[in-house]
BATIPA-72050 format. One record per residue (C-alpha): residue in one letter; x, y, z. Coordinates in steps of 0.02 Angstrom, whole numbers, padded with zeros to 5 digits. Example, Ala and Ser with C-alpha at 12.3 -4.5 7.8 and 13.67 -1.06 7.14 Angstrom:
2
SEKOL  aa       x       y       z
SEKOL   A   00615  -00225   00390
SEKOL   S   00684  -00053   00357
***
This chain:
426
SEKOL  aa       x       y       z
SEKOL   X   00000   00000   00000
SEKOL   X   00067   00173  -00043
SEKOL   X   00092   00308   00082
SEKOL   X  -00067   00358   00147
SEKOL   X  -00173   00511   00169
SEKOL   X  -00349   00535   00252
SEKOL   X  -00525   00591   00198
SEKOL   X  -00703   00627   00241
SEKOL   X  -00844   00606   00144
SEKOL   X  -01000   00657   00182
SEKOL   X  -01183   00609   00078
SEKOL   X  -01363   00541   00092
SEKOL   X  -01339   00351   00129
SEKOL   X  -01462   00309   00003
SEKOL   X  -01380   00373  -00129
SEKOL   X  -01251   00243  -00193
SEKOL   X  -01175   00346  -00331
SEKOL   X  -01037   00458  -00312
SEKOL   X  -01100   00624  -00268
SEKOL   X  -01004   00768  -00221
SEKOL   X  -00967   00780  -00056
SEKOL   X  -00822   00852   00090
SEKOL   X  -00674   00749   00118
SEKOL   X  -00555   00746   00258
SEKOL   X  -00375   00672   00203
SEKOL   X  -00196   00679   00264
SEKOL   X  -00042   00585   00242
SEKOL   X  -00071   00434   00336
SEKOL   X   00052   00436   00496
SEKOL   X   00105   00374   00668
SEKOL   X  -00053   00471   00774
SEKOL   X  -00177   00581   00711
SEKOL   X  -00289   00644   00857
SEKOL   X  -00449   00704   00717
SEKOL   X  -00591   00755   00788
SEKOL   X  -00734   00752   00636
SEKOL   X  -00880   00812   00672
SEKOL   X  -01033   00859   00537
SEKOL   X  -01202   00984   00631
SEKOL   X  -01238   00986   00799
SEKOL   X  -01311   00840   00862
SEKOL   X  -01469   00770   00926
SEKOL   X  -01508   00699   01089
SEKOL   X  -01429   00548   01103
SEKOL   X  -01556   00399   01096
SEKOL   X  -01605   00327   01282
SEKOL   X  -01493   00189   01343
SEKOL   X  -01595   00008   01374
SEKOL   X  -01645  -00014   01553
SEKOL   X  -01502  -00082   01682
SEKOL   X  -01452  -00064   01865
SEKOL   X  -01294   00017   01964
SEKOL   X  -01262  -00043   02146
SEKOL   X  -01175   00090   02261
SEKOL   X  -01036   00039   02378
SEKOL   X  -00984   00175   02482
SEKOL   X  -00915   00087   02636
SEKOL   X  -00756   00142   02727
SEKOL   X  -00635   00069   02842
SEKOL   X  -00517   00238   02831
SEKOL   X  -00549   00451   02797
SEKOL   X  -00736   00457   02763
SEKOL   X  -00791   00584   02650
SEKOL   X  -00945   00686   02674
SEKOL   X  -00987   00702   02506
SEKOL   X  -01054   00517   02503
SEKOL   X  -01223   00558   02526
SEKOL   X  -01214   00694   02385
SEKOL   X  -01134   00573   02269
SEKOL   X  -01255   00428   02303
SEKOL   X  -01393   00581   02261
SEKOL   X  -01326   00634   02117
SEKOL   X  -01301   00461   02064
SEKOL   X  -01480   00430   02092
SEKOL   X  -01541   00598   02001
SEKOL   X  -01416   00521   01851
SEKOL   X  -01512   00361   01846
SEKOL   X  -01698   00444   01855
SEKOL   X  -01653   00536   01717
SEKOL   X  -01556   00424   01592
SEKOL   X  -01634   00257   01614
SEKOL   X  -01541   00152   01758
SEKOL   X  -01602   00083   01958
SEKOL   X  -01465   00137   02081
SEKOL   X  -01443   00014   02239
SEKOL   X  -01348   00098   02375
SEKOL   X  -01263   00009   02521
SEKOL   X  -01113   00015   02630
SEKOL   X  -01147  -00168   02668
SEKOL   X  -00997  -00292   02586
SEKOL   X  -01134  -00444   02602
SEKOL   X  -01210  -00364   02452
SEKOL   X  -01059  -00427   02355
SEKOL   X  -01114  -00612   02339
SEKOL   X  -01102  -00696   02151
SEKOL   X  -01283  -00720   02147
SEKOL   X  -01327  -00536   02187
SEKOL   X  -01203  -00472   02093
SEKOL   X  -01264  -00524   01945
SEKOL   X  -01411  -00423   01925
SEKOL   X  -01298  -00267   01924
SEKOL   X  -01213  -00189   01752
SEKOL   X  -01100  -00080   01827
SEKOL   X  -01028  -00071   02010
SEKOL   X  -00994   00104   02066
SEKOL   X  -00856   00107   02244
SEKOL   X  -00874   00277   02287
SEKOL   X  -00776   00344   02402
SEKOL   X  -00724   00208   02465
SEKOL   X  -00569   00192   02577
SEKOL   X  -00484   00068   02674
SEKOL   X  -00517  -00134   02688
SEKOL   X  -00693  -00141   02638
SEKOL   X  -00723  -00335   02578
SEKOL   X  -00685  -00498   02659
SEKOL   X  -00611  -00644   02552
SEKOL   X  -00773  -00711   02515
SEKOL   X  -00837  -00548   02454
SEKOL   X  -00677  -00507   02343
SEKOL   X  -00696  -00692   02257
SEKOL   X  -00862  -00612   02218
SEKOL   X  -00812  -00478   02150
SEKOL   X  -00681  -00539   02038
SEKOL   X  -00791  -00657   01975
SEKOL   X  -00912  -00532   01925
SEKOL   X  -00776  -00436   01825
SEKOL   X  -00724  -00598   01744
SEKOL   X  -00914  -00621   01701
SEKOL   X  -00892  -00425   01594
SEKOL   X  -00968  -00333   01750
SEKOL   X  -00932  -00139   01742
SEKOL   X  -00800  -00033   01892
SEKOL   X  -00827   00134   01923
SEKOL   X  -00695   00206   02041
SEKOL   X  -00743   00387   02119
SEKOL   X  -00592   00496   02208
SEKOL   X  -00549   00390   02367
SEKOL   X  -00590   00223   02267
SEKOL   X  -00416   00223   02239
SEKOL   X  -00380   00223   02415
SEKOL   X  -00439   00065   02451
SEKOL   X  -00386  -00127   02465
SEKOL   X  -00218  -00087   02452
SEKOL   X  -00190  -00291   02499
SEKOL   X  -00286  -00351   02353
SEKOL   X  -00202  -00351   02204
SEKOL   X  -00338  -00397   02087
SEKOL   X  -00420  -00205   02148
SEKOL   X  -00261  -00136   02128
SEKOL   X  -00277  -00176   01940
SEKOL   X  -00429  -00158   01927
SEKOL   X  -00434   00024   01975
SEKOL   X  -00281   00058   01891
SEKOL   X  -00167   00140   02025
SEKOL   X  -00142   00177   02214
SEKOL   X  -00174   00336   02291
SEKOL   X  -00010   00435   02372
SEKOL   X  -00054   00585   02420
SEKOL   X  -00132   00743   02403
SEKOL   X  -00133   00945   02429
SEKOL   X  -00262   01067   02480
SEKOL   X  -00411   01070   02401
SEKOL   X  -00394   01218   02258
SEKOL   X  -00432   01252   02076
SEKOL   X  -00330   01174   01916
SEKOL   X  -00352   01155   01770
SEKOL   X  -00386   00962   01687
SEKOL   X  -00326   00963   01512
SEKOL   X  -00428   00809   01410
SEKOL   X  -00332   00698   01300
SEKOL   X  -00460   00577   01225
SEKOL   X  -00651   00646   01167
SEKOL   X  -00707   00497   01087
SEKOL   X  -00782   00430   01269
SEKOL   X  -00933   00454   01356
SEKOL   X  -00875   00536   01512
SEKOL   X  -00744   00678   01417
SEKOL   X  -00851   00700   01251
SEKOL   X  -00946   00863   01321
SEKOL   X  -00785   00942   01406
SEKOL   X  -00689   01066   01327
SEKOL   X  -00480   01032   01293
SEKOL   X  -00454   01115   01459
SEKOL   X  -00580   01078   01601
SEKOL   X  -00534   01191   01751
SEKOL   X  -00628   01178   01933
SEKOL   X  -00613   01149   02094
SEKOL   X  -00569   00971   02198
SEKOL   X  -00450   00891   02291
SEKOL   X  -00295   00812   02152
SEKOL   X  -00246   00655   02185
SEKOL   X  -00060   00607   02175
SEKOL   X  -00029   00413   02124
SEKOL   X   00096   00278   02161
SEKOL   X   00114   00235   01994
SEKOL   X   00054   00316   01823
SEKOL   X  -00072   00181   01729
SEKOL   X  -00036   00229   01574
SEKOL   X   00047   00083   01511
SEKOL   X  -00118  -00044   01574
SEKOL   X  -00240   00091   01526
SEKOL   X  -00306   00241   01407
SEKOL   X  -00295   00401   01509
SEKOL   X  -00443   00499   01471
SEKOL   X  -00395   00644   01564
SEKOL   X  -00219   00739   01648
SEKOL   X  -00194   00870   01783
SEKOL   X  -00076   01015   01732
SEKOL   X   00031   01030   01893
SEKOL   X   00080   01202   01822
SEKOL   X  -00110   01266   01853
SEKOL   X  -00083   01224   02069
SEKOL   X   00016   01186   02192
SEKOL   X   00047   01018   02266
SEKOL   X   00067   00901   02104
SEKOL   X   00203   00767   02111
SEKOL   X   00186   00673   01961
SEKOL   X   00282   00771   01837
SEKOL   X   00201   00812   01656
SEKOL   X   00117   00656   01652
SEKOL   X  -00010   00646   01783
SEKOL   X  -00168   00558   01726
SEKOL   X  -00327   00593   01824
SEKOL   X  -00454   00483   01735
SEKOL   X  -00433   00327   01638
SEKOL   X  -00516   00166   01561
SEKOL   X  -00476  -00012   01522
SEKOL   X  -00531  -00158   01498
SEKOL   X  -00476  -00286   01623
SEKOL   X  -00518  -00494   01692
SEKOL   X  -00671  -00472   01560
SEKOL   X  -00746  -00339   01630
SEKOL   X  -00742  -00138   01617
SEKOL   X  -00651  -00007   01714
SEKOL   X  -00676   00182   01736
SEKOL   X  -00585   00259   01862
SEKOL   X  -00596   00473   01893
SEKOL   X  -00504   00547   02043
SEKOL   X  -00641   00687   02048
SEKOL   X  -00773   00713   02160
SEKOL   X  -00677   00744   02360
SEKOL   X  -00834   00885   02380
SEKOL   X  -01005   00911   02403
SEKOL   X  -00996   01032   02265
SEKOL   X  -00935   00915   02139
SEKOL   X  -01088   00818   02118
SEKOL   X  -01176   01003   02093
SEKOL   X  -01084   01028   01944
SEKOL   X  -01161   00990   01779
SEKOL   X  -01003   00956   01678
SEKOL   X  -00940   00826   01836
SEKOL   X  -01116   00742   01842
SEKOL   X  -01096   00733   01653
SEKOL   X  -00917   00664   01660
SEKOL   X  -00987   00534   01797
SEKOL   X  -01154   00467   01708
SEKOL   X  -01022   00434   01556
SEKOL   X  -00900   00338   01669
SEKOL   X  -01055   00243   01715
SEKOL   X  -01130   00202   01550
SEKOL   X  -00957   00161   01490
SEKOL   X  -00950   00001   01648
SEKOL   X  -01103  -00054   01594
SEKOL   X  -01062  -00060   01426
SEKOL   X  -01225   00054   01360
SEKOL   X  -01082   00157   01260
SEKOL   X  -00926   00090   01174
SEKOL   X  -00741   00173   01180
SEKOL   X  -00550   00109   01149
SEKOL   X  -00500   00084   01307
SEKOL   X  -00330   00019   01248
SEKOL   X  -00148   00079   01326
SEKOL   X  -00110   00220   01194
SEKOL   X   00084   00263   01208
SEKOL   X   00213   00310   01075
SEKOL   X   00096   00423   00962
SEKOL   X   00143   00600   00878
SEKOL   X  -00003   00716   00855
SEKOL   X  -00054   00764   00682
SEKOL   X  -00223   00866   00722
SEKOL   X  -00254   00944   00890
SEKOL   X  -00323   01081   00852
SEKOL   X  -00190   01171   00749
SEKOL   X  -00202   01132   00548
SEKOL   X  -00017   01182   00537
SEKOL   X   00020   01049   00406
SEKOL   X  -00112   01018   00325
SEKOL   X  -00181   01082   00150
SEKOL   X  -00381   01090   00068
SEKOL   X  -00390   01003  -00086
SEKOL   X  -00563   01040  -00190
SEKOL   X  -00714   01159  -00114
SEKOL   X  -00806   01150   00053
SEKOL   X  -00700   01145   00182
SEKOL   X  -00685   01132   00368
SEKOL   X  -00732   01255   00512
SEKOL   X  -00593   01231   00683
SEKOL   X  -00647   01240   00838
SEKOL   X  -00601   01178   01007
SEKOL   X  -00492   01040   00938
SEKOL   X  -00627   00994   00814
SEKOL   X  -00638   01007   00633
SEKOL   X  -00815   01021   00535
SEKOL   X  -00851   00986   00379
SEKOL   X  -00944   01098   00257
SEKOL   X  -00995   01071   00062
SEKOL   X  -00929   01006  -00072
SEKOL   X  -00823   00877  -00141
SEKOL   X  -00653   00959  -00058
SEKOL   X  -00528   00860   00061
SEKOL   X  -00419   00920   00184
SEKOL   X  -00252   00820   00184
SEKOL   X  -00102   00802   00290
SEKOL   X   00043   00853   00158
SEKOL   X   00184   00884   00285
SEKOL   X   00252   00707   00276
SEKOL   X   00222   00544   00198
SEKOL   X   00206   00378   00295
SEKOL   X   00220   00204   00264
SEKOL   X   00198   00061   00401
SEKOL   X   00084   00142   00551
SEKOL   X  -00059   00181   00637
SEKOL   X  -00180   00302   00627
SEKOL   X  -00325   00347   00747
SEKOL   X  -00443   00478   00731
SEKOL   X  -00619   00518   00837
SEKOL   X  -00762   00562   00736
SEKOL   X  -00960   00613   00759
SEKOL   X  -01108   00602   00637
SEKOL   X  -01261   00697   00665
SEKOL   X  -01364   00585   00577
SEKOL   X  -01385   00493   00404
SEKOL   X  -01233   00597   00333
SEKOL   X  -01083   00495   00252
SEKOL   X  -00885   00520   00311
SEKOL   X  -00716   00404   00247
SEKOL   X  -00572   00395   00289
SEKOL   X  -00446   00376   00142
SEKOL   X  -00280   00297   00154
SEKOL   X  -00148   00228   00009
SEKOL   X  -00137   00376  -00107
SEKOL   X  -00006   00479  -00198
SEKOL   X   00008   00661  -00136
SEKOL   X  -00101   00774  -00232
SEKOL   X  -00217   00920  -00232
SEKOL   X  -00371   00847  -00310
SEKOL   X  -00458   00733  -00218
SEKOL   X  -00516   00646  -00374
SEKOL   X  -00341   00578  -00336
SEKOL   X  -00391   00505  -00178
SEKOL   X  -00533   00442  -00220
SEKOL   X  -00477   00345  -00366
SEKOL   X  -00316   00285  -00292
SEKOL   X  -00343   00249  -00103
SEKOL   X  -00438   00147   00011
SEKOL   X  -00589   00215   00088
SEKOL   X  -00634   00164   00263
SEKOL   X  -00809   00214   00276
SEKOL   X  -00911   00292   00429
SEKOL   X  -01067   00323   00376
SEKOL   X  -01167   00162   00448
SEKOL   X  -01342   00156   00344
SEKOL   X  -01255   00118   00173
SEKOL   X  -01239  -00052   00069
SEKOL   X  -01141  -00194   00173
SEKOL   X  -00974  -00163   00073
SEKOL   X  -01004   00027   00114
SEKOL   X  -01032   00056   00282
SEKOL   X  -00951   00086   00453
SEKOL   X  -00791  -00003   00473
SEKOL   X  -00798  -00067   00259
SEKOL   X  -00665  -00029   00134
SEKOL   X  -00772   00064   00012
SEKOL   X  -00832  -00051  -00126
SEKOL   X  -00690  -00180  -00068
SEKOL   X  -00737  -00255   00083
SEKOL   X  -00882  -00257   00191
SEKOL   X  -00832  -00248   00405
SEKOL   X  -00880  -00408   00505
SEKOL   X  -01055  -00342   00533
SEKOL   X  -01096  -00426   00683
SEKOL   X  -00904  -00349   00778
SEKOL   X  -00964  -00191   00704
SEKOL   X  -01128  -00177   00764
SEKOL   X  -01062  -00219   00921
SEKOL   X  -00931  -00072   00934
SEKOL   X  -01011   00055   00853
SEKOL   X  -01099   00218   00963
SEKOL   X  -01261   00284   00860
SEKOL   X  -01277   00451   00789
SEKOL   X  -01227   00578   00894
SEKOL   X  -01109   00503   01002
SEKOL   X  -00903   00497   00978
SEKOL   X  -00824   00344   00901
SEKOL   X  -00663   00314   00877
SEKOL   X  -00547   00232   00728
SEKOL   X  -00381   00165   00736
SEKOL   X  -00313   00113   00545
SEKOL   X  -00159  -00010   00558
SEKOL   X  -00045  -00007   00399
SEKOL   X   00067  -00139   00392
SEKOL   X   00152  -00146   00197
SEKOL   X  -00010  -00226   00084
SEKOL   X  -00129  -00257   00254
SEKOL   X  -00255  -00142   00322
SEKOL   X  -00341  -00151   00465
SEKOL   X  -00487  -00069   00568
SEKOL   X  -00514  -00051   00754
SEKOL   X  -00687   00036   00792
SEKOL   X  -00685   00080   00975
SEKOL   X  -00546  -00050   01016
SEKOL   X  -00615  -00183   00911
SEKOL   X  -00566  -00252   00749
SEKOL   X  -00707  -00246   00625
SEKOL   X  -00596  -00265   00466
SEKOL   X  -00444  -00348   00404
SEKOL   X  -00401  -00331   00219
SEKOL   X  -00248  -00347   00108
SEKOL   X  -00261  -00210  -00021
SEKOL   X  -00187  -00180  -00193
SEKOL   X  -00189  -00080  -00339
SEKOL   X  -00277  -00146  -00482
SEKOL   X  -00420  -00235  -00368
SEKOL   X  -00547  -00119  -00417
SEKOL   X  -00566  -00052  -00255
SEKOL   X  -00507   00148  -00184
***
């Protein structure tokens, strides 16, 4: 496969034929951290019914927030379609009773809170895909169980006064970050860790130690995080030491999305991420417009607008790598993402001489989300199971390896093709 670039395409679904639309397309490359996004969208469609059980026992410092967090947790479920059992009782966690819970929420937590019996529970209902959420002092608890330990992610150290900094947000394409702006800055008490998880899990979220006083972690000091782990889900946010966190929209916001991400009612890649160089974050230093339309830049997200143009990275070419990218549809609109063509500025170019993974999810098989346009269809069934609906963040990572392609949709493979010229395929 030649080097690559990127594009966008955007049409009605039902319209097979070539039609012009707005491309996004730049040299393939090591990271690029895209952000595609078409109108504003709609409400996002109501999650199926499930339940969230509580724990908020502690053994050690006892937070008096717990009853606001348990409330807001229960305003949260009232509202977006999930039963909230609350307890500070560890006989809740029994294998039997576990099981009728999707996600597990410790908040708060501190100190030795389960017995053996209750921790084989536990683990087993990980190993079973249950759903962690770990709240602030969650990650001051079991310190003797190493299972938790990896679960959460990491320890807590220490911490300084409670005062105002700033949270900068590295990945969007998730649940509880996608409404937050690139810098989130309020009030709470910043948790210094043992060890950084970024190398077991994809931080979602950092604390700039420049913005207050107190930090100890250096320039990498993750705050939030995912992963999956045993089977199950993790989502772990060292927010939420006050009463007045749970007040806060954008917190409440950045909780229900931890939650819905543990009980697997919205998909994300979770993965470790390490080792990438960003192409796009919000600067389009590099990049060139090929054709009309064009793309509006805002907040670390680019918009597409009209016509059949493409916006390419020309800065460098690439050969072996991986590219990710997080991208939004409103609705029945139609994006791609191009790879394996010569540099040019028409993106007639593209389009007749690279490989079009599509996003757009309500065309033909062989032209849908996770499909190498008119090539290869995506294993439907992996798809389906990945993909968020309209209105909600997904996220792509294309692997180049010489002639192979290959297409991770929120951390899971959909696609595997070898690709070459002269196959009738883009």
């Amino acid at each position: 496969m030649d080097p690559a670039l990127i594009s966008v395409t955007r049409k009605k679904a039902t319209d097979m034929r070539r039609q012009p639309r707005t491309l996004l397309g730049g040299a393939a490359a090591t990271l690029a951290t895209l952000a595609l996004l078409g109108q504003p969208s709609p409400v996002n469609a109501a999650d199926t019914s499930y339940d969230v059980l509580v724990f908020s026992k502690t053994a050690g410092f006892r937070h008096d927030s717990i009853p606001a967090g348990i409330q807001a947790v229960r305003d949260l479920g009232a509202a977006n379609s999930f039963t909230v059992t609350a307890t500070e009782d560890g006989n809740h966690f029994t294998t039997s009773n576990l099981s009728r819970y999707e996600a597990v929420v410790f908040l708060n937590t501190t100190g030795d809170v389960l017995n053996e019996a209750q921790q084989a529970a536990f683990q087993s209902y990980i190993g079973s895909g249950g759903g962690f959420v770990g709240v602030h002092s969650a990650a001051d608890t079991e310190y003797n169980w190493p299972f938790y330990g990896d679960l959460v992610g990491a320890y807590f150290a220490s911490h300084p006064a409670v005062q105002q900094a700033d949270v900068k947000v590295e990945g969007r394409a998730h649940a509880a970050t996608a409404h937050l702006p690139q810098t989130w800055t309020r009030t709470d008490e910043w948790y210094n860790f043992r060890t950084n998880p970024r190398t077991t899990a994809r931080v979602l979220t950092t604390l700039d130690e420049s913005s207050y006083s107190g930090g100890s972690m250096g320039a990498d000091h993750p705050h939030t995080w995912c992963k999956s782990y045993s089977g199950g889900r993790s989502f772990y946010t060292g927010g939420g030491h006050s009463q007045a966190s749970y007040a806060e929209p954008a917190f409440r916001a950045h909780l229900l999305g931890g939650i819905r991400y543990a009980a697997g009612r919205t998909k994300a890649d979770c993965r470790p991420e390490t080792g990438y160089t960003t192409l796009y974050n919000g600067s389009t230093t590099g990049w060139s417009q090929a054709g009309p339309g064009g793309f509006t830049n805002s907040d670390a997200t680019l918009a597409s607008h009209g016509g059949m143009g493409m916006l390419w990275y020309s800065a460098r070419q690439f050969t072996n790598y991986s590219l990710k990218l997080d991208w939004k549809m409103p609705g029945d609109d139609n994006s791609g993402v191009i790879v394996g063509f010569p540099p040019s500025s028409d993106p007639s170019s593209a389009l007749n001489n690279g490989y079009e993974v599509q996003i757009d999810a309500t065309d033909a098989p062989d032209r849908t989300t996770g499909s190498i346009y008119a090539v290869k269809a995506p294993d439907t069934a992996a798809r389906d199971a990945a993909l968020n609906p309209p209105g909600e963040w997904n996220a792509f990572e294309l692997l180049v390896e010489g002639e192979r392609l290959q297409v991770w949709l929120n951390g899971c493979r959909s696609r595997r093709v070898r690709a070459r010229r002269g196959s009738g395929g883009r």
